[in-house]
Structure formats: structure tokens, C-alpha cells
Chimera marker file (.cmm) of the C-alpha trace (Angstrom):
<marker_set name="trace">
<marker id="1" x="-39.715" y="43.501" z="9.184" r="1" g="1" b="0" radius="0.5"/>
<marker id="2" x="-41.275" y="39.777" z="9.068" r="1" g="1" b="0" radius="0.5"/>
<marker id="3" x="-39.962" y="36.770" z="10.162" r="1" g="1" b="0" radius="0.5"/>
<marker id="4" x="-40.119" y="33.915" z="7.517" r="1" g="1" b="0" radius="0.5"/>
<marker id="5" x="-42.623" y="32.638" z="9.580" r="1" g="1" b="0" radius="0.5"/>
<marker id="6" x="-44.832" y="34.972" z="9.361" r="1" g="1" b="0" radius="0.5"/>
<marker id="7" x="-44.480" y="35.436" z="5.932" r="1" g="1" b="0" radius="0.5"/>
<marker id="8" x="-47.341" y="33.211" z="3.746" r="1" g="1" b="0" radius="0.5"/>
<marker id="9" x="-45.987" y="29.813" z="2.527" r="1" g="1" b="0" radius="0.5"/>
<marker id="10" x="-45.848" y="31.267" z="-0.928" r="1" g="1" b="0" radius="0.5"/>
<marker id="11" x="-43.387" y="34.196" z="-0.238" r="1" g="1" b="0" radius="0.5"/>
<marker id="12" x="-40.979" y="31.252" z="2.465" r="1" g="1" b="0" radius="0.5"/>
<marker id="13" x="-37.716" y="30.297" z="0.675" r="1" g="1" b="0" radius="0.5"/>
<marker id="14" x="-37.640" y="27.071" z="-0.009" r="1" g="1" b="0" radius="0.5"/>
<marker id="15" x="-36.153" y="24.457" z="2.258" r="1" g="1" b="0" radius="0.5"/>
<marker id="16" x="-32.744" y="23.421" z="1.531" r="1" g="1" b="0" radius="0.5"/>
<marker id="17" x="-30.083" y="21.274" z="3.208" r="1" g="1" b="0" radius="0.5"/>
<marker id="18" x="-28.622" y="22.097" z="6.367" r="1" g="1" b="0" radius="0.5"/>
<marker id="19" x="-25.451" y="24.074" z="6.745" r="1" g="1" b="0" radius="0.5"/>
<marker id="20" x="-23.785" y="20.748" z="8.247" r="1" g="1" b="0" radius="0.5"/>
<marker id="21" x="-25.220" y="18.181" z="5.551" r="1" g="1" b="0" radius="0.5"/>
<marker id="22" x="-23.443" y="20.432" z="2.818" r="1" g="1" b="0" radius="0.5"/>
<marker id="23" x="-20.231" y="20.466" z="4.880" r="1" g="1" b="0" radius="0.5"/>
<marker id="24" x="-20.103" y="16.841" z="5.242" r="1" g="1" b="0" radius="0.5"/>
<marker id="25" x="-20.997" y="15.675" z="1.928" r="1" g="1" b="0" radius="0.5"/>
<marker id="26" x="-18.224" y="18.244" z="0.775" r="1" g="1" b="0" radius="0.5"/>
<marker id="27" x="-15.732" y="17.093" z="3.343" r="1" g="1" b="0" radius="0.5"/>
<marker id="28" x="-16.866" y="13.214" z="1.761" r="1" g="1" b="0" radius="0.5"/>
<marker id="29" x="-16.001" y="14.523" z="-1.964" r="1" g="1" b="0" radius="0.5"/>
<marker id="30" x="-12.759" y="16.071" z="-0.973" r="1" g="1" b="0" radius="0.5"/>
<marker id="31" x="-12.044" y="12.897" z="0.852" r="1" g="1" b="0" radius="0.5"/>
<marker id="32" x="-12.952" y="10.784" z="-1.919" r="1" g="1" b="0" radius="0.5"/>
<marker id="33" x="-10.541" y="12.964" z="-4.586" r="1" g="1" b="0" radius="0.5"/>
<marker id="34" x="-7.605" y="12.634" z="-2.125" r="1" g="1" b="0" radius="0.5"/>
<marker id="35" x="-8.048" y="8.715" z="-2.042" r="1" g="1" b="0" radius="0.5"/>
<marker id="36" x="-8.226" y="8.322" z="-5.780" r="1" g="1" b="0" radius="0.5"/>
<marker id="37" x="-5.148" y="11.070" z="-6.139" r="1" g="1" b="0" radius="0.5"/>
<marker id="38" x="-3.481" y="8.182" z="-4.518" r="1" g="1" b="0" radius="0.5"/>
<marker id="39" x="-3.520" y="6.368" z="-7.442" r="1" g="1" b="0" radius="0.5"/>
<marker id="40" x="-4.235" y="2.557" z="-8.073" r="1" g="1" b="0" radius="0.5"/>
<marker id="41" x="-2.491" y="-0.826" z="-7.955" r="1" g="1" b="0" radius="0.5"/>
<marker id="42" x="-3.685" y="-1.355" z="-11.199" r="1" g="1" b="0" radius="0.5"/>
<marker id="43" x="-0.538" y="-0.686" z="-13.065" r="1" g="1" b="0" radius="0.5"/>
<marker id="44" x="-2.263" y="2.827" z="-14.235" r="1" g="1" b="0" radius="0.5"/>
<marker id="45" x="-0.202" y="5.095" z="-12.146" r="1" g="1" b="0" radius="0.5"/>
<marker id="46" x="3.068" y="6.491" z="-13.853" r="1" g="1" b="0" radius="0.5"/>
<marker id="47" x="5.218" y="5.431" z="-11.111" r="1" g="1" b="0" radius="0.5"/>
<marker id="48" x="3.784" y="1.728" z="-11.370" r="1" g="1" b="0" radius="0.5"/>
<marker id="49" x="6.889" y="-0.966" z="-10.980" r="1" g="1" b="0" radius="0.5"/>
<marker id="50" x="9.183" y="1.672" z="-9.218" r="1" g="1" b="0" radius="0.5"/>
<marker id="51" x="10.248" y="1.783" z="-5.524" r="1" g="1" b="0" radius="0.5"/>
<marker id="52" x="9.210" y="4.191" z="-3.177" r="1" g="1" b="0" radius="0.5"/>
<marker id="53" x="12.656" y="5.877" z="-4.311" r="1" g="1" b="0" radius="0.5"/>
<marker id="54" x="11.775" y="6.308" z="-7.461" r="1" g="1" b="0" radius="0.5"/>
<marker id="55" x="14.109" y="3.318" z="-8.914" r="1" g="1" b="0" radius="0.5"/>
<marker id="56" x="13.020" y="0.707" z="-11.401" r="1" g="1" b="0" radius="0.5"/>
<marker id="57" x="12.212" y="-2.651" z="-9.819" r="1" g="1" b="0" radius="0.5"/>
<marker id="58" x="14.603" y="-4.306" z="-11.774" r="1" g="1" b="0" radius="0.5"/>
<marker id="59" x="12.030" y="-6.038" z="-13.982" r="1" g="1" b="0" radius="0.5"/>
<marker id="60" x="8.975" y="-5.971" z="-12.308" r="1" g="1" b="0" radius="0.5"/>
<marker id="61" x="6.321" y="-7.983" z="-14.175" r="1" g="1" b="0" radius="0.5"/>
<marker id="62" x="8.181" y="-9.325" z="-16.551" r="1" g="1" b="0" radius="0.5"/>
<marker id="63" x="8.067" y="-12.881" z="-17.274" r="1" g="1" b="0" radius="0.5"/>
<marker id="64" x="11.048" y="-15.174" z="-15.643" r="1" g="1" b="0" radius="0.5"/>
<marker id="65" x="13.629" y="-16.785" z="-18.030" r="1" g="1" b="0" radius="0.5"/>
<marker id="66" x="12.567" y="-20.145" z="-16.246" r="1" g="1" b="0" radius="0.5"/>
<marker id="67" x="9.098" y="-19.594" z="-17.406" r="1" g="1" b="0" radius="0.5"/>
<marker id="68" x="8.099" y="-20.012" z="-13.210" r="1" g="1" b="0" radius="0.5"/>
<marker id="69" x="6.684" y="-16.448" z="-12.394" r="1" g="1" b="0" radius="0.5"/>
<marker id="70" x="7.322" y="-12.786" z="-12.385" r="1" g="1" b="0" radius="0.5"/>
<marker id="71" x="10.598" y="-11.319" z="-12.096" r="1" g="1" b="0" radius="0.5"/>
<marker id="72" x="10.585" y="-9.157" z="-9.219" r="1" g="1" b="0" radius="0.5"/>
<marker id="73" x="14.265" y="-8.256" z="-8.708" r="1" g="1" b="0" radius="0.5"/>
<marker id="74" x="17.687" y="-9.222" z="-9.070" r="1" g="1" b="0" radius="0.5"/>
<marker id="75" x="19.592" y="-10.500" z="-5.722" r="1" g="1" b="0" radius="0.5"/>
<marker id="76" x="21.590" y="-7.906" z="-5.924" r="1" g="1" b="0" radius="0.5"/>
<marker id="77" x="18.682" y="-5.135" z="-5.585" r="1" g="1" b="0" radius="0.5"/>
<marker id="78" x="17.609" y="-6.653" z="-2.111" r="1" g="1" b="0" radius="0.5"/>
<marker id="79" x="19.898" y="-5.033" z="0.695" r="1" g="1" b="0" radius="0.5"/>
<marker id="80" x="20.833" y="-7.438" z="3.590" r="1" g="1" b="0" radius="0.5"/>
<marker id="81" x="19.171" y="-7.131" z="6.323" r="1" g="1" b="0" radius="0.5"/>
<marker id="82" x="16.460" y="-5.166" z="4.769" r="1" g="1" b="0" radius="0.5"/>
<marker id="83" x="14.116" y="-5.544" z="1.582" r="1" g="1" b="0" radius="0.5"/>
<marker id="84" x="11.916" y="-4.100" z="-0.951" r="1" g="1" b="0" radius="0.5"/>
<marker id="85" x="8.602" y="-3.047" z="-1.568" r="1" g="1" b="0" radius="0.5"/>
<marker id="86" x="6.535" y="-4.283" z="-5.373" r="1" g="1" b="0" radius="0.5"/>
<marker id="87" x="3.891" y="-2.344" z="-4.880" r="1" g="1" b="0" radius="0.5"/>
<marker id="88" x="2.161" y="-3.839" z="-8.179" r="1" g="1" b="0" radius="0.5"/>
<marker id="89" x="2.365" y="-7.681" z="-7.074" r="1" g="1" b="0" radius="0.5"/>
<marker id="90" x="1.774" y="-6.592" z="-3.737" r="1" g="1" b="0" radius="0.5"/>
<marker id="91" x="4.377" y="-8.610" z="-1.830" r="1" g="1" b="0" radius="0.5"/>
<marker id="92" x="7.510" y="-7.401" z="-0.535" r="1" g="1" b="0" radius="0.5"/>
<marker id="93" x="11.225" y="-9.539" z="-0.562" r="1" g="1" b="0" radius="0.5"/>
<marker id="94" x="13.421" y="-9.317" z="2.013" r="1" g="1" b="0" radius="0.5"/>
<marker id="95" x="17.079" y="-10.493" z="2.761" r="1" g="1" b="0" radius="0.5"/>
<marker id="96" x="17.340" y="-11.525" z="6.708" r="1" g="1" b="0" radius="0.5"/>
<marker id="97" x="20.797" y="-13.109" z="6.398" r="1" g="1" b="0" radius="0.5"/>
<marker id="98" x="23.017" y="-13.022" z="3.224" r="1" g="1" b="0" radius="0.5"/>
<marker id="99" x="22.119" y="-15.314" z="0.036" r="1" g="1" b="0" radius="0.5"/>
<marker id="100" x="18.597" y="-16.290" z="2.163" r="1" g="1" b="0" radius="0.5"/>
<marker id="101" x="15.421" y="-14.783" z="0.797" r="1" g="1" b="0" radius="0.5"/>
<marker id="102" x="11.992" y="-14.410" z="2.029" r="1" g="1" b="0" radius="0.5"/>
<marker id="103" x="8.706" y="-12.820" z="0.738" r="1" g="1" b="0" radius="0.5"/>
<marker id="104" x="5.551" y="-11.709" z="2.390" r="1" g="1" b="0" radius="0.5"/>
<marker id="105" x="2.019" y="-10.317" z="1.337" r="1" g="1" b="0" radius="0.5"/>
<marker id="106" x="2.662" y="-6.204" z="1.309" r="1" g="1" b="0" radius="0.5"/>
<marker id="107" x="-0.957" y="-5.940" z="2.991" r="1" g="1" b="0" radius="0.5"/>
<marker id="108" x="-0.845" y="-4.824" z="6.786" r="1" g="1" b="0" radius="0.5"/>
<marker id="109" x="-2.529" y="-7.311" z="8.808" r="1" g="1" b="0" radius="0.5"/>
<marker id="110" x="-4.082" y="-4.684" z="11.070" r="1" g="1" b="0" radius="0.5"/>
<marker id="111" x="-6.610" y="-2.718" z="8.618" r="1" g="1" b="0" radius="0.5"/>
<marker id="112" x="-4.852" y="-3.819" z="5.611" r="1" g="1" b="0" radius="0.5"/>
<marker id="113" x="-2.786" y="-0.520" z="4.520" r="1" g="1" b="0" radius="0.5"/>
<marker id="114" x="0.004" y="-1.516" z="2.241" r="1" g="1" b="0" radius="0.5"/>
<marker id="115" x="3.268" y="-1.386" z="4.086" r="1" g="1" b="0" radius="0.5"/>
<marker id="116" x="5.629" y="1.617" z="3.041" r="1" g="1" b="0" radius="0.5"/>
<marker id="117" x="9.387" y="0.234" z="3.159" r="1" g="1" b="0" radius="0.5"/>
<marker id="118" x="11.747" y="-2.443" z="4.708" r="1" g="1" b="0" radius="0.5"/>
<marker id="119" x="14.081" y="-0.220" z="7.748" r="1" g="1" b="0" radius="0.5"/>
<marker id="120" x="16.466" y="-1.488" z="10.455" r="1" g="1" b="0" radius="0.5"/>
<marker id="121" x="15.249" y="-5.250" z="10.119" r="1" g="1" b="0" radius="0.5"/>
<marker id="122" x="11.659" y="-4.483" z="10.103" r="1" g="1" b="0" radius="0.5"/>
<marker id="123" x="8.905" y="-4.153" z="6.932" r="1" g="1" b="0" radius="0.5"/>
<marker id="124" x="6.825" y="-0.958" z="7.842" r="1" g="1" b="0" radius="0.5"/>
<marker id="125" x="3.168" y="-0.159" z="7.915" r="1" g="1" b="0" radius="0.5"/>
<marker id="126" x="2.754" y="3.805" z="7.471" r="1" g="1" b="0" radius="0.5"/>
<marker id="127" x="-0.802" y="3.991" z="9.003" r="1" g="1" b="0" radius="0.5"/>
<marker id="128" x="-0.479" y="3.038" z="12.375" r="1" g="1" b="0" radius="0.5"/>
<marker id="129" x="3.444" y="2.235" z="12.320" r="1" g="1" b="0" radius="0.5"/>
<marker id="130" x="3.045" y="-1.624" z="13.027" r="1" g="1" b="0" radius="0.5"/>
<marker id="131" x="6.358" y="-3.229" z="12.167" r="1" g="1" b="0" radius="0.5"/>
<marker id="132" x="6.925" y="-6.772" z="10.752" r="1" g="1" b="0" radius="0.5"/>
<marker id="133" x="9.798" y="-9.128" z="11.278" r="1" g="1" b="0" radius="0.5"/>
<marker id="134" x="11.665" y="-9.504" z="7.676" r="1" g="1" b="0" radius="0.5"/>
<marker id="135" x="12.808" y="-12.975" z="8.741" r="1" g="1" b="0" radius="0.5"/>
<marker id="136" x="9.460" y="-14.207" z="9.679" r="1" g="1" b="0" radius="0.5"/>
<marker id="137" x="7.134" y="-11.797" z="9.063" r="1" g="1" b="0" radius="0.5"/>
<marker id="138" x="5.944" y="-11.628" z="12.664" r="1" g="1" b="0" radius="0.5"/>
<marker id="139" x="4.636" y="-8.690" z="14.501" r="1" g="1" b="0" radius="0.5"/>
<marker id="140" x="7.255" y="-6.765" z="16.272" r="1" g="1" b="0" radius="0.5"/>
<marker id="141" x="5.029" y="-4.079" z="17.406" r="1" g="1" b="0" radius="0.5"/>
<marker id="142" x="1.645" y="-3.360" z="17.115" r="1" g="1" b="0" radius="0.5"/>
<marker id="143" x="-1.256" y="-2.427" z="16.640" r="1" g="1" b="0" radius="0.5"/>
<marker id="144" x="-1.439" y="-5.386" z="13.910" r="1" g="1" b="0" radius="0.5"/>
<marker id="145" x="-1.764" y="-8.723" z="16.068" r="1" g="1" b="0" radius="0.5"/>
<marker id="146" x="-1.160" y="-11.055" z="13.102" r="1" g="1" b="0" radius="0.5"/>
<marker id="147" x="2.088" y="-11.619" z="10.979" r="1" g="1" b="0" radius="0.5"/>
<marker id="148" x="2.335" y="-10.764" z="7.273" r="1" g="1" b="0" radius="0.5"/>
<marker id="149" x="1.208" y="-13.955" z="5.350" r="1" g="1" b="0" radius="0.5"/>
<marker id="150" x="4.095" y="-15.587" z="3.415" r="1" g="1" b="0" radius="0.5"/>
<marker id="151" x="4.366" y="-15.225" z="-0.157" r="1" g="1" b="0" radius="0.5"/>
<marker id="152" x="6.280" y="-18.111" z="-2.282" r="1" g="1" b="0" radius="0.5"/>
<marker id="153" x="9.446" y="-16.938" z="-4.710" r="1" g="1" b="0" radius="0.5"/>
<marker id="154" x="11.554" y="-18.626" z="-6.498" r="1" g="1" b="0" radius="0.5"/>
<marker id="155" x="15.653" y="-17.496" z="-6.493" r="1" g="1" b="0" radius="0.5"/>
<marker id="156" x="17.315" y="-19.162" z="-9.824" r="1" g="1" b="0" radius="0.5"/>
<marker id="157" x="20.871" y="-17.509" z="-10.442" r="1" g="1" b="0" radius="0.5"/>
<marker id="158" x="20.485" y="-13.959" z="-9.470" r="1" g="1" b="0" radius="0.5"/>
<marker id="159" x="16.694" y="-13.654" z="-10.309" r="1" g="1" b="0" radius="0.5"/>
<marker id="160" x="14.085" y="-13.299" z="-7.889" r="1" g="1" b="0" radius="0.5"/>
<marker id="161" x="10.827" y="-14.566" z="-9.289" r="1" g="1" b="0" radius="0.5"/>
<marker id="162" x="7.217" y="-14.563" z="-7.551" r="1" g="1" b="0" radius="0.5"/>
<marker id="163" x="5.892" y="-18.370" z="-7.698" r="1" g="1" b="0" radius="0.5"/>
<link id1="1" id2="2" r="1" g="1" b="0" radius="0.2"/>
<link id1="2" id2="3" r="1" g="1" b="0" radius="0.2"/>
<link id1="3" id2="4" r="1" g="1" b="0" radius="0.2"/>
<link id1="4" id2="5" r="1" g="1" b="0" radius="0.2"/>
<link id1="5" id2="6" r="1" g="1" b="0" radius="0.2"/>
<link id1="6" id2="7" r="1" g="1" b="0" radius="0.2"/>
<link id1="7" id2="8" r="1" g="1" b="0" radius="0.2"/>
<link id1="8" id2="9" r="1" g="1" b="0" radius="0.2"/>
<link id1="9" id2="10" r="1" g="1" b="0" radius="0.2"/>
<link id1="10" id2="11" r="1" g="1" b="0" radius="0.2"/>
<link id1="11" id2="12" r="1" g="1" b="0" radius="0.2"/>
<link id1="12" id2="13" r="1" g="1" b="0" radius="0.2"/>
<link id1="13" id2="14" r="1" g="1" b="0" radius="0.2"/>
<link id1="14" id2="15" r="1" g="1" b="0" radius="0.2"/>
<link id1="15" id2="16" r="1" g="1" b="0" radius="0.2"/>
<link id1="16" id2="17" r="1" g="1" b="0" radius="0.2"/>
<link id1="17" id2="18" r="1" g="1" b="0" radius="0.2"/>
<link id1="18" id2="19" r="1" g="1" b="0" radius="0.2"/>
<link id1="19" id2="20" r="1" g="1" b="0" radius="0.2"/>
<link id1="20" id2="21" r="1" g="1" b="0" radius="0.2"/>
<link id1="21" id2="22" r="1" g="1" b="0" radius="0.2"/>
<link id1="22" id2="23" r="1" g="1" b="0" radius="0.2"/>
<link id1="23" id2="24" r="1" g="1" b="0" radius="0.2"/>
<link id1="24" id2="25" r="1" g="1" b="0" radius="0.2"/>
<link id1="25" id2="26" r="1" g="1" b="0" radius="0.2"/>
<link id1="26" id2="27" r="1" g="1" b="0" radius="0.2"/>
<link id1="27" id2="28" r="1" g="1" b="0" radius="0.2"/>
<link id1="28" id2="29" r="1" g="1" b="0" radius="0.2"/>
<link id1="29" id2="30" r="1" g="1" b="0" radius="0.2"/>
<link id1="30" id2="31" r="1" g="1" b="0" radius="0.2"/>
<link id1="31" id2="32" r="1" g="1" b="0" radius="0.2"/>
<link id1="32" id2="33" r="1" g="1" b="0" radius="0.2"/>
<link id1="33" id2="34" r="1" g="1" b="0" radius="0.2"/>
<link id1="34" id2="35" r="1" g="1" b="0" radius="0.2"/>
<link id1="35" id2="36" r="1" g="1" b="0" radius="0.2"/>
<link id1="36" id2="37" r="1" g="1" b="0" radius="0.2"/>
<link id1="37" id2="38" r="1" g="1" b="0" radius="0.2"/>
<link id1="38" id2="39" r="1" g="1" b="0" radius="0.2"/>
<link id1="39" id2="40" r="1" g="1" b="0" radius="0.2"/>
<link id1="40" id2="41" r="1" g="1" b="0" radius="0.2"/>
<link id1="41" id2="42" r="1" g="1" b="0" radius="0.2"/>
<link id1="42" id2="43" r="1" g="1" b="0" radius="0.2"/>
<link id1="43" id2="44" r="1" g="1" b="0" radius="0.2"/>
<link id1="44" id2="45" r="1" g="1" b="0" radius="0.2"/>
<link id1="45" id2="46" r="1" g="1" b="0" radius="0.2"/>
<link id1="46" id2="47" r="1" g="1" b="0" radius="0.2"/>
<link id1="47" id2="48" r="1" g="1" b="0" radius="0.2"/>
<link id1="48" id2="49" r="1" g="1" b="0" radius="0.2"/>
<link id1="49" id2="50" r="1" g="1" b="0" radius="0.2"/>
<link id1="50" id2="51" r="1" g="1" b="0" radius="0.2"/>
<link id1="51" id2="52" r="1" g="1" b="0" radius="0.2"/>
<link id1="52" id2="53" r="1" g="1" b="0" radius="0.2"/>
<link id1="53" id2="54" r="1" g="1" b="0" radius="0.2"/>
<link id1="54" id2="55" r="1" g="1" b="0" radius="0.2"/>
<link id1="55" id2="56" r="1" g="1" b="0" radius="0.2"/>
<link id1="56" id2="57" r="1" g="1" b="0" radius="0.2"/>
<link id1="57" id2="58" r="1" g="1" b="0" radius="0.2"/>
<link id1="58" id2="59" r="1" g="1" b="0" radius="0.2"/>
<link id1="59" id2="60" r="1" g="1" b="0" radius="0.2"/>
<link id1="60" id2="61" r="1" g="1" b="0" radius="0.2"/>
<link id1="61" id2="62" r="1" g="1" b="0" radius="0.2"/>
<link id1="62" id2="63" r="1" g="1" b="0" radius="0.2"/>
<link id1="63" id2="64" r="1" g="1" b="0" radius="0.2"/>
<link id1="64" id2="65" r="1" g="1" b="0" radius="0.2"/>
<link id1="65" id2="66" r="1" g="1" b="0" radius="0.2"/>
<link id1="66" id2="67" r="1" g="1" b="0" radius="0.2"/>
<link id1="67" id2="68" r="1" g="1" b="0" radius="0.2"/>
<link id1="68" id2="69" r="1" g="1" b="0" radius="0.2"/>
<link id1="69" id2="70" r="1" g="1" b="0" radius="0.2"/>
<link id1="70" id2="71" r="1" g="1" b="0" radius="0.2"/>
<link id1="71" id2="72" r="1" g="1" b="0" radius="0.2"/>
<link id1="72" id2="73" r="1" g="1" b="0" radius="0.2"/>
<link id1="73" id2="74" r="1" g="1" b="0" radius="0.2"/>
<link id1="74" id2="75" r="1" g="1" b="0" radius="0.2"/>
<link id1="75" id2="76" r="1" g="1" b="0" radius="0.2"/>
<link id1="76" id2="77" r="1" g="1" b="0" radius="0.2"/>
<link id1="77" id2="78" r="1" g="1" b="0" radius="0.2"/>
<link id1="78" id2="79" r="1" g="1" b="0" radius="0.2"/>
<link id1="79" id2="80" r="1" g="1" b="0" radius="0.2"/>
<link id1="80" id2="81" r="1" g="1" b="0" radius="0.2"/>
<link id1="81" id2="82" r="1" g="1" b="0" radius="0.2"/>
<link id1="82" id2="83" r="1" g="1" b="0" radius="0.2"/>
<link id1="83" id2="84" r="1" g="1" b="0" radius="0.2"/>
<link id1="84" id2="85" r="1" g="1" b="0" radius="0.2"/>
<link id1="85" id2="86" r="1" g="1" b="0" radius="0.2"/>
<link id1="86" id2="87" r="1" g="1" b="0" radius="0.2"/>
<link id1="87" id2="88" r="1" g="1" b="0" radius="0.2"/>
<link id1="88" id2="89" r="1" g="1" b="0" radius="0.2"/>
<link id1="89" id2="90" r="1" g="1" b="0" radius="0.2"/>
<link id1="90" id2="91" r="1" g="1" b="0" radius="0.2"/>
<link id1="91" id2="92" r="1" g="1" b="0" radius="0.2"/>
<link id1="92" id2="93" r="1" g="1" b="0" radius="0.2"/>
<link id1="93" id2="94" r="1" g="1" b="0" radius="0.2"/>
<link id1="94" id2="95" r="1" g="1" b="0" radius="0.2"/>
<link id1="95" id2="96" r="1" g="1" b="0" radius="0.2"/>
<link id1="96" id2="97" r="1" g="1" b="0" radius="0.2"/>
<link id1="97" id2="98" r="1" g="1" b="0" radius="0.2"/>
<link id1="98" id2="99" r="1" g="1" b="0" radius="0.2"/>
<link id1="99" id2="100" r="1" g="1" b="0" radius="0.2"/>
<link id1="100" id2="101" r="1" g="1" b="0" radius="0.2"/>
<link id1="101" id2="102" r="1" g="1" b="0" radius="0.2"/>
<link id1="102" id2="103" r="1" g="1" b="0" radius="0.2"/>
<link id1="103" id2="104" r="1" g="1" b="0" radius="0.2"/>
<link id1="104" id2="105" r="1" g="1" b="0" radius="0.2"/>
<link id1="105" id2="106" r="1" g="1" b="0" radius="0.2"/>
<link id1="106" id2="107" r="1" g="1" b="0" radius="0.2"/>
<link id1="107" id2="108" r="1" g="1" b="0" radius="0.2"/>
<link id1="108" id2="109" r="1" g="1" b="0" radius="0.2"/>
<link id1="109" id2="110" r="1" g="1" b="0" radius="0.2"/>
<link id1="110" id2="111" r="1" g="1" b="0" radius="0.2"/>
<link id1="111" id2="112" r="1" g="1" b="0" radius="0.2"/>
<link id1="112" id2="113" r="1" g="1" b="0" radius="0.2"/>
<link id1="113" id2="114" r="1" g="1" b="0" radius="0.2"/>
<link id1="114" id2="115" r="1" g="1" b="0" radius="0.2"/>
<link id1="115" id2="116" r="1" g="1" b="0" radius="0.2"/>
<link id1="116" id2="117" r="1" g="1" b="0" radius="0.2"/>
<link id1="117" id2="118" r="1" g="1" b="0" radius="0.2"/>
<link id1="118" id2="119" r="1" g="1" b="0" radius="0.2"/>
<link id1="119" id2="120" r="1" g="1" b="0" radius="0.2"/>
<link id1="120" id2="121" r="1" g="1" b="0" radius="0.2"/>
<link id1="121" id2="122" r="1" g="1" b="0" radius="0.2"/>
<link id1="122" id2="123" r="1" g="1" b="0" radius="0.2"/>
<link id1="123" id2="124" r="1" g="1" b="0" radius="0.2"/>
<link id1="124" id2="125" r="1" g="1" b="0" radius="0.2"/>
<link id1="125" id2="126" r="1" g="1" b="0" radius="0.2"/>
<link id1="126" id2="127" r="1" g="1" b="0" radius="0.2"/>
<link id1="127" id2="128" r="1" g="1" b="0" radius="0.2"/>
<link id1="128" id2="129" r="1" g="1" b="0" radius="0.2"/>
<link id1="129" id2="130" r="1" g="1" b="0" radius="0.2"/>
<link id1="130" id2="131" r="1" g="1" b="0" radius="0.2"/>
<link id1="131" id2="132" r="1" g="1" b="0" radius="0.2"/>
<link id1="132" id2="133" r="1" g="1" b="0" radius="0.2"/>
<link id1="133" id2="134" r="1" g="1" b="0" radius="0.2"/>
<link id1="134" id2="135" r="1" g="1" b="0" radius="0.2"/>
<link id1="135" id2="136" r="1" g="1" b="0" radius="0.2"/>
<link id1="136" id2="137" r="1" g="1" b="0" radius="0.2"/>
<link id1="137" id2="138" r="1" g="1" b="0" radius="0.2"/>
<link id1="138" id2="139" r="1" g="1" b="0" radius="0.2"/>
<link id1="139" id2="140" r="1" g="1" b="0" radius="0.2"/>
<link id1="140" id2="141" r="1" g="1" b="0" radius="0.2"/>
<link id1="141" id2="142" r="1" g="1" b="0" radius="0.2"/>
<link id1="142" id2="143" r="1" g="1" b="0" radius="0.2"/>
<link id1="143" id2="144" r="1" g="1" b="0" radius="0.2"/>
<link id1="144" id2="145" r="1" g="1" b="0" radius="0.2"/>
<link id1="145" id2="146" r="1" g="1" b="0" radius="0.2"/>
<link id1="146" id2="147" r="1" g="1" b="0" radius="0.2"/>
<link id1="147" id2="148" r="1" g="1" b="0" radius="0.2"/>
<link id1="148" id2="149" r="1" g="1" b="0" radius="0.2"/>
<link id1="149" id2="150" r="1" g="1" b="0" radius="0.2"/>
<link id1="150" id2="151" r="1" g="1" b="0" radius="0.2"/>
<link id1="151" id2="152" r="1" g="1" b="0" radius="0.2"/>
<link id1="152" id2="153" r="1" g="1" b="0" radius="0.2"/>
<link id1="153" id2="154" r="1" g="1" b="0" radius="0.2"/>
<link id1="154" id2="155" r="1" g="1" b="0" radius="0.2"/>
<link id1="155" id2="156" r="1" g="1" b="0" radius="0.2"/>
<link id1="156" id2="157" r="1" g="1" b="0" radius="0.2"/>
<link id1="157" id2="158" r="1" g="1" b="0" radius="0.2"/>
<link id1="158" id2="159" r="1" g="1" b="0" radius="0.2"/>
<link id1="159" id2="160" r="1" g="1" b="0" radius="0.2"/>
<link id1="160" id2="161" r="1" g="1" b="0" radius="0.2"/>
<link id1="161" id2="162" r="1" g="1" b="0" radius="0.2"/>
<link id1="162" id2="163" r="1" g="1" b="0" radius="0.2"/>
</marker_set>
């Protein structure tokens, strides 16, 4: 038996990639599909303008009455004490104290993952579990060193409306 070696050029299989460049690049395309099974912000999804519960947002991206923004929600779909995630604007309303209403940017200030859901006083970032203040927005425990940026909403009756 020969080694390849050995063997003339002309009879030598030809060089390929290595066993670990072909496992990475197909450990970067299954990466890749998983992030785009994800789905988009872009309104393209199916479950675009519906909580992480599966509700309806209560109007989400429709047009206020007042003519001043969006309608995100009605009052009466923010719980007290806790909040709601619209995914599509990207900003997420909360309810710190009855009738008072505050908004904040959805984006995690620590590697900007969108936060997940509003739970025991505190908006929720899924990839590294920071937690946000819903009255202020302010960290309440890291990793994220920053607080959410506020967003501006208008309440008119029992419509909440991004500015």
C-alpha cells in the first residue's frame, strides 16, 4: 500500500478544506437560519402587533383619533404595577402607580437584546436577565449599566399613543 505521499502528484486527491473549516462554516449557516427563524421587526412576522401572549395590542399601529401618534394600547390593557411589550414600535409602556404612565425604548442597554416582558415591577431583558425599573427605567440589576432611554406617549381618554 502507498501513502498519498508517495503517490505522484497526478494520482494525490485534491486538497480540500479542513474537517474543522467545514464544521464551522456549517455551525455559521445553522446559526444564521436560527437568527432569521426569529423573525423580523419589520411587521413581516405573523405574530407582528401581538404580545408575547399571543393577545392583540389593542391597536398597535394604528393612527390616534387625535391625529398625535400611534395607538399603542388602551389604559386599560396596561396592568398596574407592570406593563407591556410593542415589539413593532419597539418601546414598552408601563403603569408604576395607578392612572400614571411611562414608556421606555424596548432595546436592552447592555448589548441591545429587546427586553421580553414587564414582571414584579421590573421590564426584563431575556439575554443576560438585566432588569429595568418600570418607574424610571433604571437598572435594578445588571449586567446592563445604563437605564432604558425614555420614550414620549401621549394618554388622551383611555388611549395610549406613542408621540
Amino acid at each position: 500500500m502507498t501513502s498519498a505521499s508517495s503517490q505522484p502528484a497526478a494520482h494525490r486527491p485534491a486538497p480540500g478544506p479542513a474537517r474543522r473549516t467545514v464544521v464551522a462554516a456549517v455551525g455559521a449557516a445553522g446559526f444564521a437560519a436560527a437568527l432569521t427563524a426569529c423573525g423580523s421587526d419589520d411587521g413581516s412576522s405573523p405574530d407582528a402587533g401581538t404580545s408575547p401572549d399571543g393577545s392583540s395590542s389593542g391597536g398597535a399601529g394604528t393612527e390616534s383619533p387625535g391625529g398625535s401618534g400611534v395607538v399603542l394600547a388602551k389604559t386599560s390593557d396596561i396592568p398596574e404595577g407592570g406593563g407591556k411589550v410593542f415589539k413593532e414600535q419597539g418601546v414598552v409602556v408601563t403603569q408604576p402607580t395607578a392612572g400614571t404612565f411611562k414608556a421606555f425604548s424596548a432595546k436592552c442597554t447592555h448589548q441591545g437584546c429587546a427586553v421580553s416582558g414587564v414582571a414584579d415591577g421590573v421590564i426584563v431583558c431575556p439575554c443576560h436577565n438585566s432588569t429595568f425599573s418600570v418607574s424610571d427605567g433604571s437598572v435594578r440589576k445588571g449586567p446592563a449599566t445604563k437605564p432604558l432611554p425614555a420614550e414620549r406617549i401621549t394618554v388622551e381618554g383611555d388611549s395610549i399613543s406613542l408621540a
